[in-house]
C-alpha positions as CSV (number, residue, x, y, z in Angstrom):
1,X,257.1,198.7,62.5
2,X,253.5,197.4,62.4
3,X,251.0,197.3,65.8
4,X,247.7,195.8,65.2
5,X,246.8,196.9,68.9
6,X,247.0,200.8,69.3
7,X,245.9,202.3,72.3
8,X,245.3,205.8,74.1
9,X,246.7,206.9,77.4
10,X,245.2,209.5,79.7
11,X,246.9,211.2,82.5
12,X,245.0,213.5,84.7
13,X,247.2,215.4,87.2
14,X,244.9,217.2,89.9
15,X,245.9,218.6,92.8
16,X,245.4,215.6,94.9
17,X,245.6,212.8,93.0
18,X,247.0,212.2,89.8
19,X,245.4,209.2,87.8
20,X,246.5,206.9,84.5
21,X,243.8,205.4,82.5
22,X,244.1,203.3,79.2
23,X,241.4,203.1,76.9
24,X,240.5,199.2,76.1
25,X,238.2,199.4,73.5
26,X,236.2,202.6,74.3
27,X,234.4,203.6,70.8
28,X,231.5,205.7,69.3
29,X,229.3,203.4,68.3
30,X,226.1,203.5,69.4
31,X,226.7,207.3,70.3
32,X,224.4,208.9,66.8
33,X,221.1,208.8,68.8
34,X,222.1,208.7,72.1
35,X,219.6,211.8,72.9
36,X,216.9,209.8,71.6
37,X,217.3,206.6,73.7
38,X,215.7,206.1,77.1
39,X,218.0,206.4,80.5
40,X,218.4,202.6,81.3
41,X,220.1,202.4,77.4
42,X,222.3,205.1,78.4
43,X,223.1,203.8,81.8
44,X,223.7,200.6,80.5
45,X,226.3,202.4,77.6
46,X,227.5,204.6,80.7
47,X,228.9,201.8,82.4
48,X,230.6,199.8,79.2
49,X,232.4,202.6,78.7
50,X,233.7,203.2,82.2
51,X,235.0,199.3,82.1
52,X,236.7,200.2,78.8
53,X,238.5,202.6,80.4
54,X,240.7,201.2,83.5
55,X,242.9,203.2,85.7
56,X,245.5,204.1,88.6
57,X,246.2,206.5,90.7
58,X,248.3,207.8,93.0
59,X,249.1,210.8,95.3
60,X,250.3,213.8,93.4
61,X,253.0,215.0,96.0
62,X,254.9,211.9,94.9
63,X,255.4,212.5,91.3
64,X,259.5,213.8,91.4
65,X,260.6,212.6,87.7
66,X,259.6,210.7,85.1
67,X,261.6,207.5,86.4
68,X,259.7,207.6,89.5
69,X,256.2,207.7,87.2
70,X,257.8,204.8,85.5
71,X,258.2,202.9,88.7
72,X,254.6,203.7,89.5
73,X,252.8,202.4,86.7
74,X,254.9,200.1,85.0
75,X,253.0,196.7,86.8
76,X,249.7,198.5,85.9
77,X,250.9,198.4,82.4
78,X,251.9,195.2,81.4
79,X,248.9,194.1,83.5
80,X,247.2,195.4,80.6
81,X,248.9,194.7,78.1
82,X,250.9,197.4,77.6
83,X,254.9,196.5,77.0
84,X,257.7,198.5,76.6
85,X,259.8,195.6,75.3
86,X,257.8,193.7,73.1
87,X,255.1,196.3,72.4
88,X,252.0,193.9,73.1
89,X,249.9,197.0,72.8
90,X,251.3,200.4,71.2
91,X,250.1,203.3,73.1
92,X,249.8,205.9,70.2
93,X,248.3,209.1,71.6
94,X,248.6,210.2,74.8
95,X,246.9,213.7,76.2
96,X,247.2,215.1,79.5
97,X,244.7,216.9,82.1
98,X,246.7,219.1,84.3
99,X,245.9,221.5,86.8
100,X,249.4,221.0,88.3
101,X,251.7,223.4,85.9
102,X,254.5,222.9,88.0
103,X,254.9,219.4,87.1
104,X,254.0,219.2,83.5
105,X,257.7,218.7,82.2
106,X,257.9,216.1,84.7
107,X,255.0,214.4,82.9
108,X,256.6,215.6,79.0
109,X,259.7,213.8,79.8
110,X,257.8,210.6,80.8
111,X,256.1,210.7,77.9
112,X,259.1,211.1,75.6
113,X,261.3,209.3,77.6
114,X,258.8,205.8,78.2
115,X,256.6,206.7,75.4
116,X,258.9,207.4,72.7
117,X,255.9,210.0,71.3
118,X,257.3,212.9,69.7
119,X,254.0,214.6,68.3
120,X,251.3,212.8,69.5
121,X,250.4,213.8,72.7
122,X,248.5,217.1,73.7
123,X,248.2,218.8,77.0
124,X,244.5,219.7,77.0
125,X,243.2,223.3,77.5
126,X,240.4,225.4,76.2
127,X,239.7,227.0,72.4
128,X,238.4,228.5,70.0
129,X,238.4,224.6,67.9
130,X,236.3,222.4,70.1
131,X,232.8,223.6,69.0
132,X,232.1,225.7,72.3
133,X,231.7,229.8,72.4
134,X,233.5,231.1,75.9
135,X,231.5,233.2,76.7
136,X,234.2,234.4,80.0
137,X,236.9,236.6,80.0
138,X,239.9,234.4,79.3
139,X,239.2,230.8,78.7
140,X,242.8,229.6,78.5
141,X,242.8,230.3,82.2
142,X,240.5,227.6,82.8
143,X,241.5,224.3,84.5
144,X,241.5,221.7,82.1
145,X,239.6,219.4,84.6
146,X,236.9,221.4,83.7
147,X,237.3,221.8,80.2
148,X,237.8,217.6,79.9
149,X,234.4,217.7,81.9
150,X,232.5,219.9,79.7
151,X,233.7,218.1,76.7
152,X,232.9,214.9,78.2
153,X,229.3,215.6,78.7
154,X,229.2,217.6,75.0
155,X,230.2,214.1,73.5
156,X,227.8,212.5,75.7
157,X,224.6,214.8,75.3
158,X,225.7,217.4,72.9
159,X,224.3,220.2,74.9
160,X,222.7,222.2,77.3
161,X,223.5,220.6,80.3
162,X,225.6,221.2,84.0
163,X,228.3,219.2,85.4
164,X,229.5,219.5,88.7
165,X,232.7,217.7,89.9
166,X,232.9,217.0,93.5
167,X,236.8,217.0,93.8
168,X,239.4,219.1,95.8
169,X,237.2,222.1,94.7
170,X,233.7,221.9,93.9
171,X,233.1,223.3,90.4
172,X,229.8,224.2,88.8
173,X,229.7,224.8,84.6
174,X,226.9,225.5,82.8
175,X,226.5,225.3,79.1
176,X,223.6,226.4,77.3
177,X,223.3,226.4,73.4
178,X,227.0,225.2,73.1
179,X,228.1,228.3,75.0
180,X,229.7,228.3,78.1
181,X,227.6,230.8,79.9
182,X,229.4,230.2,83.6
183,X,229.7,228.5,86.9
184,X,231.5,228.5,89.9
185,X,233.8,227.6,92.4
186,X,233.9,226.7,95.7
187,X,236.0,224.7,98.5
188,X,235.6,221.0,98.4
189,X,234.5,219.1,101.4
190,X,237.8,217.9,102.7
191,X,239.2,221.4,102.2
192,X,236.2,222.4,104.5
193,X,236.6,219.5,107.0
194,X,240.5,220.6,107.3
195,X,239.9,223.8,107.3
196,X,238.1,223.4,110.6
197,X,240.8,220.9,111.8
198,X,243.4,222.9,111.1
199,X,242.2,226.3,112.4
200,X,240.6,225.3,115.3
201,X,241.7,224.3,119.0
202,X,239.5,221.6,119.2
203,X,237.5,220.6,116.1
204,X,238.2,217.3,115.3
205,X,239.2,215.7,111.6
206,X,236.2,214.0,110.5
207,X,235.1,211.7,107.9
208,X,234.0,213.0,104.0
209,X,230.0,211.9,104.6
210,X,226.5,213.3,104.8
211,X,224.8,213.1,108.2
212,X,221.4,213.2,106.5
213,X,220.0,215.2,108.8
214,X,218.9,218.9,109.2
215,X,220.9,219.6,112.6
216,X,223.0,216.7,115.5
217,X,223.9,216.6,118.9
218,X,227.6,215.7,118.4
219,X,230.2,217.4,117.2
220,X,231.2,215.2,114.5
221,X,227.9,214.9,112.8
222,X,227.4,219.3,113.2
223,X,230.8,219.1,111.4
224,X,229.8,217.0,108.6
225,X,225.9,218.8,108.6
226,X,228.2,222.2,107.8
227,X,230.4,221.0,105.4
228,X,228.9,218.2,103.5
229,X,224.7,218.7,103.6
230,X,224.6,221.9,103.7
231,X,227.0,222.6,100.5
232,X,225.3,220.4,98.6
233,X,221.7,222.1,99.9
234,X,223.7,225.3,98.7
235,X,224.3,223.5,94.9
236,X,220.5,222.1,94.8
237,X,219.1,225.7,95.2
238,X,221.5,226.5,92.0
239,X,220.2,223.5,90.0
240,X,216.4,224.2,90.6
241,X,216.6,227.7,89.4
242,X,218.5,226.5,86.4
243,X,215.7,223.8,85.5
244,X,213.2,225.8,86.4
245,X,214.4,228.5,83.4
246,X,215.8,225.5,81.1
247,X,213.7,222.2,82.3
248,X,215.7,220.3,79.2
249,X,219.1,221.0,81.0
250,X,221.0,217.6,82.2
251,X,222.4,217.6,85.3
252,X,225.6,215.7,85.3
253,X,227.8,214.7,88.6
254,X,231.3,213.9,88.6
255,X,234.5,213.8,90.9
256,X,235.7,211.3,93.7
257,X,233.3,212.2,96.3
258,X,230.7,212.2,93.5
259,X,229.2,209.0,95.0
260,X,228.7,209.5,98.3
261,X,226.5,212.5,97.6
262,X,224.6,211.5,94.7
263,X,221.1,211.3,96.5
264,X,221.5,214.5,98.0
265,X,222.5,216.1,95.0
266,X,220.0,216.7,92.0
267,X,221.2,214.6,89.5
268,X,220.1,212.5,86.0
269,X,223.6,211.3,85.7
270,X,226.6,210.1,87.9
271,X,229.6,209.2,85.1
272,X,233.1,208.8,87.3
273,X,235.1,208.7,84.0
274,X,233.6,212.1,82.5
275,X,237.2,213.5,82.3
276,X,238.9,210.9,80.9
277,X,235.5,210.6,78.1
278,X,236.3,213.9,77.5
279,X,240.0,213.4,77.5
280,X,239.4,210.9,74.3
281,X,236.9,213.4,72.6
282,X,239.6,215.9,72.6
283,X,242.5,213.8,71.2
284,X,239.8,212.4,68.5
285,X,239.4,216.0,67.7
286,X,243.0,217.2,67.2
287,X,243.4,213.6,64.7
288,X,240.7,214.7,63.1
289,X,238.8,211.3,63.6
290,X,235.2,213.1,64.1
């Protein structure tokens, strides 16, 4: 059977949340010379791909089996077109970003079970095929919300450049002449926040903010000083050494809390969809489309 409307699924399970997006319409045009065009034009491309691409989410301690994943996101599908009956829209390829092992069959039987894909779906992970040298130890053991980042921003920008996702952990990757020459890794801000909630007698749980300011008189605001202004002070000092060795290096932010930090942070680029850009650059690469 014939469908005229084919579409791509991505499914990024983190440790917090795990979210479904569906491409509408997301494609490469306009993409040859994208180094060459000023930042408005790319801002303005930025955000029509980011409406392309529209999404769900939901808590990741939910996720049980694939009927309950069914239950979940069933509405959000036929609210965009997507039917299992009459097939409106045919979801053809279907790749997964998981940092949650323990759940990935859960996830394989939805997809074979809903889906009906037999081969066309890939759970995304890092090598030796996707036009990068990694240059670390073993880079099968890194999480693929980091690899769907870097390829993101390599489909973007083609190179040299840093992304930083602001998620349950902080991550930092650095690519430089299409080899990833490191990063790192450190505690997100909520993890920080409950951290102090948690081991503490009287520290209170606090909202994810920046004071935007150098030091408070309240408890609260000394909290969110220590765990929000003063990490991302921490990641600034990173990103001016960086430029100040490679002044052509893009600074990319990404991640939920990505917004609410973005003018203390260093940045020439917010792009909330990075992973799921990435997501489709990778599936494009295994069908052999680019």
């Amino acid at each position: 059977m014939g469908h005229s409307n084919l579409i791509n699924l991505f499914i990024d399970i983190g440790n917090t949340h795990t979210v479904f997006g569906i491409d509408k319409g997301f494609s490469y045009q306009n993409f040859n010379n994208f180094n060459q065009i000023n930042e408005n034009e790319i801002k303005k491309i930025l955000e029509n791909i980011e409406s392309s691409l529209v999404e769900i989410r939901f808590s990741t301690n939910t996720i049980d089996t694939s009927d309950d994943i069914f239950n979940k996101i069933s509405t959000f599908f036929n609210l965009n077109a997507v039917d299992f009956q009459d097939n409106r829209y045919y979801i053809d390829r279907c790749v997964v970003s998981s940092v949650v092992p323990q759940i990935n069959f859960v996830i394989e039987d939805f997809i074979r079970k809903y889906l009906k894909l037999r081969d066309n779906f890939y759970f995304l992970e890092a090598n030796g095929n996707l036009g990068i040298n990694w240059n670390t130890d073993n880079y099968k053991e890194m999480g693929a919300d980091r690899v769907a980042d870097i390829l993101g921003a390599m489909f973007l920008f083609k190179d040299n450049f840093i992304v930083i996702d602001f998620g349950t952990a902080i991550t930092i990757d650095i690519i430089r002449n299409r080899t990833y020459i490191g990063g790192a890794i450190l505690p997100g801000f909520l993890l920080n926040i409950k951290s102090l909630f948690l081991n503490t007698a009287k520290l209170p749980m606090v909202e994810v903010k920046p004071a935007n300011k150098l030091y408070d008189n309240t408890t609260i605001g000394q909290i969110q000083i220590g765990c929000v202004d003063i990490v991302c002070k921490g990641i600034n000092s990173i990103i001016l050494d960086i430029l100040k060795d490679y002044p052509d290096t893009k600074v990319i932010l990404t991640g939920g809390f990505s917004n609410i930090i973005k003018d203390l942070v260093i940045n020439h680029f917010v792009i909330h969809k990075l992973q799921f850009i990435g997501m489709k650059y990778y599936v494009d690469m295994n069908n052999e489309i680019i």
